[in-house]
C-alpha positions, 0 to 999 in steps of 0.5 A: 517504519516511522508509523510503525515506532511511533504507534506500536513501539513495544511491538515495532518489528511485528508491525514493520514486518506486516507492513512490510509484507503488504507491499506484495500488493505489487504482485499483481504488476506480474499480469500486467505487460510490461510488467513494469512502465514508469510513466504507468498509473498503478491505481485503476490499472492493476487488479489490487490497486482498484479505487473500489478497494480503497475502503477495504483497506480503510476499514481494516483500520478499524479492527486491531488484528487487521490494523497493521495490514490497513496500514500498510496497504493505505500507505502503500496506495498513497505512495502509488498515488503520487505516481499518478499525479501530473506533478513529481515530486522528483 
């Protein structure tokens, strides 16, 4: 949300809407048993969390009909991320 007012402040609900729905990104946790581990490492693990389509979700920073989306995902695997790190944050 704060990308979202601070990029795209005139359409700030469109945009935290889109990235909003890249979180369903995590449906692929449904194939995984158990569906949900806390000490498990999503990146790697799941089918939309592979390292090989990070750059994908980089390069759809690059076009601004896809940026919102870019965004969202980047962000989302970032966060990801930090589960995997031997030091929490919690």
């Amino acid at each position: 949300m704060l990308l979202a007012g601070l990029l795209w402040r005139r359409r700030f609900y469109q945009a935290v809407t889109v990235m909003w729905m890249t979180m369903l990104v995590d449906l692929d946790h449904l194939l995984a048993t158990p569906i949900y581990d806390p000490n498990r490492c999503s990146i790697g693990f799941h089918p939309l969390h592979q390292p090989l389509l990070f750059p994908v979700y980089l390069a759809f920073l690059i076009w601004p009909k896809t940026r919102w989306v870019g965004a969202g995902l980047v962000i989302h695997m970032v966060l990801d991320g930090f589960d995997c790190s031997p030091i929490r944050f919690y």
